[in-house]
Every structure is written in C-alpha cells, then in structure tokens.
C-alpha positions as protocol buffer text, in pm:
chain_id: "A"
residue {
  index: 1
  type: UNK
  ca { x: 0 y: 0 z: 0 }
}
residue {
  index: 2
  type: UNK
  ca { x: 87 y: 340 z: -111 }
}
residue {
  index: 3
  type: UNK
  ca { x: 281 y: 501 z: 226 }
}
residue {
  index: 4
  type: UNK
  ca { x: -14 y: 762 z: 369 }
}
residue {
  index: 5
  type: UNK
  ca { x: 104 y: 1137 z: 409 }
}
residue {
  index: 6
  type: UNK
  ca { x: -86 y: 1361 z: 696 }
}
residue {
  index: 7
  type: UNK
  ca { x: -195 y: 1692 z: 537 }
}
residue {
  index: 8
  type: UNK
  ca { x: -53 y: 2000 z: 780 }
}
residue {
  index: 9
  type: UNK
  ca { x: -50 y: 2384 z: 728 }
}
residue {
  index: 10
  type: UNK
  ca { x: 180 y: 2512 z: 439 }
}
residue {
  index: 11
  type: UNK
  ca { x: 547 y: 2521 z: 565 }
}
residue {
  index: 12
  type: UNK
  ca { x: 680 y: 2920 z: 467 }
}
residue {
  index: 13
  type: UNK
  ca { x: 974 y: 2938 z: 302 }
}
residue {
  index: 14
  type: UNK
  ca { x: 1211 y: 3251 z: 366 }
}
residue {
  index: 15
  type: UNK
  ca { x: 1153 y: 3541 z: 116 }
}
residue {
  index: 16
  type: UNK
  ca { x: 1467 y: 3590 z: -116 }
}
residue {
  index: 17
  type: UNK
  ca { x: 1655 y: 3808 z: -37 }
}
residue {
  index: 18
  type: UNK
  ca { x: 1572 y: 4007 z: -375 }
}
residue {
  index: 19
  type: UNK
  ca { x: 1240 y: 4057 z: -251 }
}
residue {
  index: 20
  type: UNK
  ca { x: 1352 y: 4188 z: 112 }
}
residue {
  index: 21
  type: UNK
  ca { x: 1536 y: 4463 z: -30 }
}
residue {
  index: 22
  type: UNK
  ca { x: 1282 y: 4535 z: -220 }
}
residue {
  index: 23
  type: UNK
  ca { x: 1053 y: 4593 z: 76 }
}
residue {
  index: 24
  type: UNK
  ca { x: 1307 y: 4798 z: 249 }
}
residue {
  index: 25
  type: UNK
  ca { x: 1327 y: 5064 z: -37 }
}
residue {
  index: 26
  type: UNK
  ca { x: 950 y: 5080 z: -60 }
}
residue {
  index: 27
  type: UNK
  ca { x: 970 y: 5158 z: 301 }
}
residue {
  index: 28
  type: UNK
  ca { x: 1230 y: 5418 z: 321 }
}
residue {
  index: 29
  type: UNK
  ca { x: 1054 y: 5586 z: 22 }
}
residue {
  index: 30
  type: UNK
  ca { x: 693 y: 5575 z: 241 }
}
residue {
  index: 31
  type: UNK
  ca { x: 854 y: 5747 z: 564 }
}
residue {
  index: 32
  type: UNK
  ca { x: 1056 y: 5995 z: 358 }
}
residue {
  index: 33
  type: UNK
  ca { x: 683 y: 6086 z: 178 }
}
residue {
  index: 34
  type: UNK
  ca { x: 521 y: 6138 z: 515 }
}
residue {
  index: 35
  type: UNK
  ca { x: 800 y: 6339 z: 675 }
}
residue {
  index: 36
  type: UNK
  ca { x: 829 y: 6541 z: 319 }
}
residue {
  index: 37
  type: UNK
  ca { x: 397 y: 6588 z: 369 }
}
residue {
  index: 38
  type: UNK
  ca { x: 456 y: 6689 z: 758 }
}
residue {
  index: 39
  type: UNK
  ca { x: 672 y: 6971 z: 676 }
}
residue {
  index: 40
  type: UNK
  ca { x: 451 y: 7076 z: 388 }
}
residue {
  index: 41
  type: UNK
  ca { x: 190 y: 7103 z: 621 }
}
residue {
  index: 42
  type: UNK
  ca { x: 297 y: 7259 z: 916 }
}
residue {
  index: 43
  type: UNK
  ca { x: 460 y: 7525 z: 637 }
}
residue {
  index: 44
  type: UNK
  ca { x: 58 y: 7630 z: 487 }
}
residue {
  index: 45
  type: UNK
  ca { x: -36 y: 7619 z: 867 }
}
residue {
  index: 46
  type: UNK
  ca { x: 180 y: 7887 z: 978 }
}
residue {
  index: 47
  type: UNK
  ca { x: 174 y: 8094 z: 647 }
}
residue {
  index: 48
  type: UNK
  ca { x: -122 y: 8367 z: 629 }
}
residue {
  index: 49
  type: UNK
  ca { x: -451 y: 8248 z: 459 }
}
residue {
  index: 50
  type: UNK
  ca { x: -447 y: 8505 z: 194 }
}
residue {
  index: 51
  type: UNK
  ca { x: -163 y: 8713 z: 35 }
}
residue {
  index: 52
  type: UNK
  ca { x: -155 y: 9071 z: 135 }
}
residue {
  index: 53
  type: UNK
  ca { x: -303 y: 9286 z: -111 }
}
residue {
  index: 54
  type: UNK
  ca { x: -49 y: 9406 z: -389 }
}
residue {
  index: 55
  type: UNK
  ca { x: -105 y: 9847 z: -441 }
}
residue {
  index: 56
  type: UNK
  ca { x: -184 y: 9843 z: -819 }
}
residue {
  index: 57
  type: UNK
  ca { x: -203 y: 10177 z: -1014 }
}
residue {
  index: 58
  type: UNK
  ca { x: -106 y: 10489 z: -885 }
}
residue {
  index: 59
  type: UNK
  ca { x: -190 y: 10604 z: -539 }
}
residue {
  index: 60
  type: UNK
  ca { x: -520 y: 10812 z: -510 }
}
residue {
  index: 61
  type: UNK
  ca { x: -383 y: 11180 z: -361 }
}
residue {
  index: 62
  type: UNK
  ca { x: -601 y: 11437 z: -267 }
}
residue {
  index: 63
  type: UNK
  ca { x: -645 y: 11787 z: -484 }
}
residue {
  index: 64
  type: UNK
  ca { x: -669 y: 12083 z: -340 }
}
residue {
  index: 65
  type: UNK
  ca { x: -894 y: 12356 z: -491 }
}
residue {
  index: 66
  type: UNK
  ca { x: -792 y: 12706 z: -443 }
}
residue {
  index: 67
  type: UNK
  ca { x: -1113 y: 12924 z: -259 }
}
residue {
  index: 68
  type: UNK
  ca { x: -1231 y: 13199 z: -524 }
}
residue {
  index: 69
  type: UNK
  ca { x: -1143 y: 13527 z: -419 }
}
residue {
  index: 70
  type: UNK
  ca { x: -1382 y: 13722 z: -262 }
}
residue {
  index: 71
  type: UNK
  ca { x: -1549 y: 14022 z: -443 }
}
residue {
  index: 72
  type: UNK
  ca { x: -1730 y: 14327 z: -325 }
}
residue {
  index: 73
  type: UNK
  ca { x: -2063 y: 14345 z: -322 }
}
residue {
  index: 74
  type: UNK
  ca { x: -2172 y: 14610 z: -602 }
}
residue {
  index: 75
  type: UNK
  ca { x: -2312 y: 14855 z: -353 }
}
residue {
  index: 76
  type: UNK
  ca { x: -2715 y: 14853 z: -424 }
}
residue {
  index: 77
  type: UNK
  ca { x: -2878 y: 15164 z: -622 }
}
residue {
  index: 78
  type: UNK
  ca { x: -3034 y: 15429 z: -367 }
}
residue {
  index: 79
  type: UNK
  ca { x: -3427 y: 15370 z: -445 }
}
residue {
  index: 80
  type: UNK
  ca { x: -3568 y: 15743 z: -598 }
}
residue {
  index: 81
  type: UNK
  ca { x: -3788 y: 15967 z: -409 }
}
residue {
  index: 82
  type: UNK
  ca { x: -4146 y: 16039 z: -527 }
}
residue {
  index: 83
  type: UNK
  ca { x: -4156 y: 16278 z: -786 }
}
residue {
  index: 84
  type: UNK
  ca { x: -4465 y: 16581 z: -677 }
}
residue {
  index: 85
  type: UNK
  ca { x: -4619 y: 16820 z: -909 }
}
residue {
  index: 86
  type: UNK
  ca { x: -4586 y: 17170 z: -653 }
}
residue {
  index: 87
  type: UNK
  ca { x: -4606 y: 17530 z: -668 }
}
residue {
  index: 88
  type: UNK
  ca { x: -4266 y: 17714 z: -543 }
}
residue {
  index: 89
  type: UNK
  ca { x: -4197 y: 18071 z: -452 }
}
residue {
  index: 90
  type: UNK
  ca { x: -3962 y: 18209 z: -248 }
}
residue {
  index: 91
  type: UNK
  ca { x: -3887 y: 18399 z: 75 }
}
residue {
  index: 92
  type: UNK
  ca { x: -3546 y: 18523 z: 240 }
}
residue {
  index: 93
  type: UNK
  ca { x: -3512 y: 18716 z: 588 }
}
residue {
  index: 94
  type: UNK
  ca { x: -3687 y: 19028 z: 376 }
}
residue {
  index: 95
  type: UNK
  ca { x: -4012 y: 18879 z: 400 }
}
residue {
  index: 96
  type: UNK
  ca { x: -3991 y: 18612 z: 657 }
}
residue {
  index: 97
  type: UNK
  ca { x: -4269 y: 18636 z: 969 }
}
residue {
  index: 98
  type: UNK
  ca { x: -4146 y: 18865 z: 1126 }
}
residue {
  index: 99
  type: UNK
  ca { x: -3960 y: 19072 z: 867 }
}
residue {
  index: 100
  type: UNK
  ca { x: -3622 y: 19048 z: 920 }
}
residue {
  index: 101
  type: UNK
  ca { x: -3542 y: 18725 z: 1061 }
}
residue {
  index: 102
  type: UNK
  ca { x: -3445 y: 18382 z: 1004 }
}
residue {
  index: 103
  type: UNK
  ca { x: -3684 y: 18228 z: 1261 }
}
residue {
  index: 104
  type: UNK
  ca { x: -3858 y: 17882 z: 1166 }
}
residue {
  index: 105
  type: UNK
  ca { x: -4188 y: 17747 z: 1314 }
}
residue {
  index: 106
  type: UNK
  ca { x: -3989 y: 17382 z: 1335 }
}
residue {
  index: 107
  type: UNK
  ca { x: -3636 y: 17424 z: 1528 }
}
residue {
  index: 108
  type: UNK
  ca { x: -3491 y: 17104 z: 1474 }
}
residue {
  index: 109
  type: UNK
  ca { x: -3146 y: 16922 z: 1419 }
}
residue {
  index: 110
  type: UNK
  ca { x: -3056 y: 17069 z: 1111 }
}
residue {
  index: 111
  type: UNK
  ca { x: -3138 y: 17411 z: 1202 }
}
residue {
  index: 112
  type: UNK
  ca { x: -3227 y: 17633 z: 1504 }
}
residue {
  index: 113
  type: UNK
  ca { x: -3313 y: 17880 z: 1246 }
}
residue {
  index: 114
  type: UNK
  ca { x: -3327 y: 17958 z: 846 }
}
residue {
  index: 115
  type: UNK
  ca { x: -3033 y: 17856 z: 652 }
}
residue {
  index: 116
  type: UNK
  ca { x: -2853 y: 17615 z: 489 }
}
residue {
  index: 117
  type: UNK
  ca { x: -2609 y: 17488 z: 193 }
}
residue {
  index: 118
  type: UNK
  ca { x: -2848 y: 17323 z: 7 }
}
residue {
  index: 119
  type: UNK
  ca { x: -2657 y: 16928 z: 38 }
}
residue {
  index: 120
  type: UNK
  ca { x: -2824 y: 16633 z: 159 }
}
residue {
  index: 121
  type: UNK
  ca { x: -2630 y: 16664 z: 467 }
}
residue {
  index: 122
  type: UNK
  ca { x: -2694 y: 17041 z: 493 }
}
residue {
  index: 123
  type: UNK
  ca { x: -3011 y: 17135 z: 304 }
}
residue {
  index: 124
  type: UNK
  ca { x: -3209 y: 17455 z: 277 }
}
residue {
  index: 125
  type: UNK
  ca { x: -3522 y: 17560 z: 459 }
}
residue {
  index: 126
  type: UNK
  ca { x: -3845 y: 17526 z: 295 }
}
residue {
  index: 127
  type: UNK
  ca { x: -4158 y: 17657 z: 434 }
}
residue {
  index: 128
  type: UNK
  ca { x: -4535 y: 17439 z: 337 }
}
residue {
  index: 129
  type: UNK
  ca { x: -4868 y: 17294 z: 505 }
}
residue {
  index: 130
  type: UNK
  ca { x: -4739 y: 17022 z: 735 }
}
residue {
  index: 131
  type: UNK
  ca { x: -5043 y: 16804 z: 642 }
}
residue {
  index: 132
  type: UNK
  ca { x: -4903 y: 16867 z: 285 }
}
residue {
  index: 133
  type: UNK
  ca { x: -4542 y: 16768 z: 346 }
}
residue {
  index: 134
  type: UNK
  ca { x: -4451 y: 16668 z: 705 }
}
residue {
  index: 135
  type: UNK
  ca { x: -4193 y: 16825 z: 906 }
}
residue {
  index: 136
  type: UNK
  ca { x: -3860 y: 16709 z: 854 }
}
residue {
  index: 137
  type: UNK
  ca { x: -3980 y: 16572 z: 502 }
}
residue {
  index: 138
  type: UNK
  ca { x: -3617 y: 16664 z: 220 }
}
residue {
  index: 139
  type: UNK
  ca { x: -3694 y: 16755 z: -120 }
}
residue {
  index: 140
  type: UNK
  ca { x: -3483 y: 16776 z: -418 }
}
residue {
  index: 141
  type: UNK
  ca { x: -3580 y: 17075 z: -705 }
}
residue {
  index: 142
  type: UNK
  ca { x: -3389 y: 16973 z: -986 }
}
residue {
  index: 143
  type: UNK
  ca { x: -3362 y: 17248 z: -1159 }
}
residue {
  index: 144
  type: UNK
  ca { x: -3101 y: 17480 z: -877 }
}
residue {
  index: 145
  type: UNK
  ca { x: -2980 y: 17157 z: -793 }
}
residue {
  index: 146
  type: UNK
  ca { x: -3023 y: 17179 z: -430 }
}
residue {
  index: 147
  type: UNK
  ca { x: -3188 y: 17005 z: -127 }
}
residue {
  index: 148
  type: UNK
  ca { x: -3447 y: 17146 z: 115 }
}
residue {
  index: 149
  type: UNK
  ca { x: -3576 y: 17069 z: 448 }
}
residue {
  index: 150
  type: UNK
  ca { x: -3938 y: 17114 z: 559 }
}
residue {
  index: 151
  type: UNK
  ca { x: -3890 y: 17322 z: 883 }
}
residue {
  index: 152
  type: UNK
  ca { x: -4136 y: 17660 z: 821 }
}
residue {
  index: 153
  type: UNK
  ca { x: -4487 y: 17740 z: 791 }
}
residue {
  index: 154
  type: UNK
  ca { x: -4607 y: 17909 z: 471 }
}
residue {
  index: 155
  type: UNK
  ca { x: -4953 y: 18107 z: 566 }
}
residue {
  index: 156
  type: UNK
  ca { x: -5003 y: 18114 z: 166 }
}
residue {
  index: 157
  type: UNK
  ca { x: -4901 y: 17751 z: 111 }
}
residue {
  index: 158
  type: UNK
  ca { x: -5154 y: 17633 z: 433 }
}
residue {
  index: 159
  type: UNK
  ca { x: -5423 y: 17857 z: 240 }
}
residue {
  index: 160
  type: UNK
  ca { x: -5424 y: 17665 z: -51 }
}
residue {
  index: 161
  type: UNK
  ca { x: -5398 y: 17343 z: 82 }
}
residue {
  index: 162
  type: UNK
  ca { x: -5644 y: 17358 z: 288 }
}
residue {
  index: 163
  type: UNK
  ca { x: -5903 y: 17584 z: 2 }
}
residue {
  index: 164
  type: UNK
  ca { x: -5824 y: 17332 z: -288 }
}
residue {
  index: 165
  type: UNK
  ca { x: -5538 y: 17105 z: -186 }
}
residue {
  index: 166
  type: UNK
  ca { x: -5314 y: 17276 z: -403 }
}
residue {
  index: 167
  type: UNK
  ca { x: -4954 y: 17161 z: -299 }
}
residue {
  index: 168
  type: UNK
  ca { x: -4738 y: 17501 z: -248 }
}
residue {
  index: 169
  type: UNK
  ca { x: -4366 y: 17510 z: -118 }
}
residue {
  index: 170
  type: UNK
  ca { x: -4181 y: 17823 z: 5 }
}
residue {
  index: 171
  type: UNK
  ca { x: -3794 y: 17784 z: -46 }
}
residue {
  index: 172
  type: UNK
  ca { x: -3569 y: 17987 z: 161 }
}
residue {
  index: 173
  type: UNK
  ca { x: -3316 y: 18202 z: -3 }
}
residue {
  index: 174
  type: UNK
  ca { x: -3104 y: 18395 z: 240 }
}
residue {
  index: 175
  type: UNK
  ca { x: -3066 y: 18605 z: 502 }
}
residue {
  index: 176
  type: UNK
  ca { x: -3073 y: 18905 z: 285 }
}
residue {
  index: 177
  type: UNK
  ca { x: -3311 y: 19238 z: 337 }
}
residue {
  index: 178
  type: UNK
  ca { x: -3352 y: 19498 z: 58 }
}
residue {
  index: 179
  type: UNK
  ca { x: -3488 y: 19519 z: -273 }
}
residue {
  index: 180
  type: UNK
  ca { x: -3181 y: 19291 z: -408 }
}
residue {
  index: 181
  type: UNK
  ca { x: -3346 y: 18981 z: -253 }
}
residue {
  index: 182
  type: UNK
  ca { x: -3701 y: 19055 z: -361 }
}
residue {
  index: 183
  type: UNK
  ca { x: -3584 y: 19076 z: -753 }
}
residue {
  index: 184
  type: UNK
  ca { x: -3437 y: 18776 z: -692 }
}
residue {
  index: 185
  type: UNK
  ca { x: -3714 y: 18547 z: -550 }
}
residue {
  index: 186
  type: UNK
  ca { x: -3932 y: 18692 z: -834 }
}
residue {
  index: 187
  type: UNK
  ca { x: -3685 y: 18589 z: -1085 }
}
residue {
  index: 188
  type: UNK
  ca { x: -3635 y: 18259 z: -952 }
}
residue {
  index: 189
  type: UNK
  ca { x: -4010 y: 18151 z: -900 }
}
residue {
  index: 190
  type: UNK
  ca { x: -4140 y: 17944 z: -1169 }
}
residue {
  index: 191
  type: UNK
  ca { x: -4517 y: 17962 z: -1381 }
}
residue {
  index: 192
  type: UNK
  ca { x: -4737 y: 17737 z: -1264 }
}
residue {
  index: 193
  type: UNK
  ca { x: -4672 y: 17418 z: -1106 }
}
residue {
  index: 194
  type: UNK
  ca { x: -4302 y: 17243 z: -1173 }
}
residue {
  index: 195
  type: UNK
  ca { x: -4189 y: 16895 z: -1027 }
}
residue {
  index: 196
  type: UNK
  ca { x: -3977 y: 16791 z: -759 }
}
residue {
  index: 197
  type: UNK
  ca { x: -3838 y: 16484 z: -576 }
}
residue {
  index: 198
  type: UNK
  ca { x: -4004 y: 16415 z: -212 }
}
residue {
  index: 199
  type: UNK
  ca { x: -3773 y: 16203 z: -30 }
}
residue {
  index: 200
  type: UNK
  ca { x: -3476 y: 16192 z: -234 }
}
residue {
  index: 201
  type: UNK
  ca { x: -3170 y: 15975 z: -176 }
}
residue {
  index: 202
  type: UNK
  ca { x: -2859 y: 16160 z: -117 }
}
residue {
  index: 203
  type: UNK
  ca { x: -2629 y: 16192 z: -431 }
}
residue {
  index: 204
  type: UNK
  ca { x: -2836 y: 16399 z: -629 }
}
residue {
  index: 205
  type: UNK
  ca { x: -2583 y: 16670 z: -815 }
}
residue {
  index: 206
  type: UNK
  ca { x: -2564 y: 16986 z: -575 }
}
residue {
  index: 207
  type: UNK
  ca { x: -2465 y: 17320 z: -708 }
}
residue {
  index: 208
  type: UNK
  ca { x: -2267 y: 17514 z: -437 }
}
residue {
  index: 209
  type: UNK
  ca { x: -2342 y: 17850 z: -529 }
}
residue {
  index: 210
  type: UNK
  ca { x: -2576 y: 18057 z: -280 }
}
residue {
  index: 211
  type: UNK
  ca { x: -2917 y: 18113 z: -422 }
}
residue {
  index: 212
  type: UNK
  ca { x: -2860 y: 18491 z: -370 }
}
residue {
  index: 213
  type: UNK
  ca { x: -2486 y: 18601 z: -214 }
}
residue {
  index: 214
  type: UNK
  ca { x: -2592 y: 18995 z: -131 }
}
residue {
  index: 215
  type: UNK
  ca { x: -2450 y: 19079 z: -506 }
}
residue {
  index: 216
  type: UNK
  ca { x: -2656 y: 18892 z: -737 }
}
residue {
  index: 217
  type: UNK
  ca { x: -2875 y: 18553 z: -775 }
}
residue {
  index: 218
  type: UNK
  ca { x: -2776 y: 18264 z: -902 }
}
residue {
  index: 219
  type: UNK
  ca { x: -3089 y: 18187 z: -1093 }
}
C-alpha cells in the first residue's frame, strides 16, 4: 500500500533576499513621503490664509482747490424819491414872519433857524402845510440843484392846501433884506406848477453857489 502522508498547514519558506530589499526601499521611500507631507503642512499652517493685497495703479492723492477770491458786493442803487407836481416861490429874511429874521416854526437838528447849503447833509429851509409835506420831510428841485428841508410854515401855502389842496412850497433864499433879494425870489419863481423829488436819496448833483450872495442871484 501506497505510504499515507498527513496533510498539515503550508510550511513558509524565507523570502529571497531580492524581494527583502525590495521591501526595504519601498519603506524608506513611504517614511521619507510622510516626513516630506509633515513639513509641507505645518509650512501652509503657519503661512497667512491670503496674500496681502499688492497696491496696483497709482496712489489716489487728494487735490486741493484754491477758494475763489472774494469780491465786493456792487453797492445797491439808492431807491428814488417820489416825484410831486408843486407850486414854489420864495422867501429870504426880507419877508420872513417877522420881517427880518431867520426864525422857523420847526427848530430842529438841522437848524435852530433859516439857513442852509443846500446838500443832503446840509439842506435849505423850505416853508409848506405840514399836512401837505410833514416836518422834517427833504426835497430835491432839480432844476437849482439843491436840497431842502421842511422846517417853516407858509400862511399862503396852508391857504391853498387847505381851500383846494393845491400843494405850495416856500424855499428859503437867504438872510438878505432889501430890494436885491425881492428881484431875486421873483426871478427865480417858476409859472405854474413844476416837479420835484419828495424824499430823495442823497447823491443827487448839488450846485454850491448861494441862491442869492448879497451881489446877485444865481438863478
């Protein structure tokens, strides 16, 4: 009879020796991989997330703008006075109330008595019905180129304001007595009624010359 074998687990034979450096190498290549990896990542932990941002173009810089030069205001335009259709005469010390004098029914701060230049600043007297043309009231006659003040009762100018409502101005024209003065008032009175300016703003062109200077009248 054939001799009977007894079956047993597979008997391992060593690995070459081929094959066993083989492994090695493998091996060595594995943990050089994961230390390589290890570095790698510890390196991206520690760096920042994002790159800081690169400047691109050129900076922005702030411009200045010079401040326009202030101008002067254009000074504004005086507004006219109220131009009044009147009768004018004229008196002087020769026929003032009482004859002789310079007094005025209306002492104020331009004058304690009859007088002035004839200027905005300095005007003449003028004599009229208060309820015509109030006291202190200027007026401009354009034609001597003078200012007057309403200071002075006029009994002739109340008359006819009060009859017919006829507006009458008496314009003072020096401290003169005498014939001289008279001739002059006459010459200077107009016919009829003439205008003037009530209220007028000061610049109005002023002729310096008395109305009548004791030698002659300037009308």
């Amino acid at each position: 009879m054939p001799r009977s074998t007894t079956l047993g687990p597979p008997t391992r034979r060593p690995a070459p020796a081929r094959v066993k450096a083989t492994r090695r190498a493998l091996l060595a290549v594995a943990v050089a991989t994961a230390g390589v990896l290890a570095v790698v990542t510890g390196w991206m932990a520690a760096a920042p997330l994002t790159n800081p941002p690169q400047p691109t173009g050129v900076p922005f810089l702030p411009t200045t703008t010079a401040a326009p030069t202030p101008t002067a205001a254009p000074k504004p335009t005086p507004a006219p006075g109220r131009m009044w259709s009147v009768v004018i005469t004229f008196y002087g010390a020769a026929d003032n109330d009482p004859p002789g004098s310079t007094e005025i029914a209306y002492p104020n701060a331009h004058h304690r008595a009859a007088g002035g230049t004839g200027t905005y600043a300095d005007p003449l007297s003028l004599a009229a019905d208060p309820r015509a043309i109030p006291v202190g009231t200027r007026v401009y006659y354009p034609p001597l180129q003078k200012y007057f003040v309403m200071e002075d009762d006029c009994a002739a100018c109340i008359a006819e304001w009060r009859s017919s409502r006829t507006p009458h101005i008496d314009l003072w024209t020096g401290n003169f007595t005498g014939a001289g003065i008279i001739r002059c008032e006459e010459t200077l009175t107009p016919d009829g009624r003439v205008p003037v300016e009530l209220n007028p703003p000061p610049g109005r062109p002023v002729n310096p010359r008395p109305l009548y200077s004791g030698k002659g009248c300037s009308g």
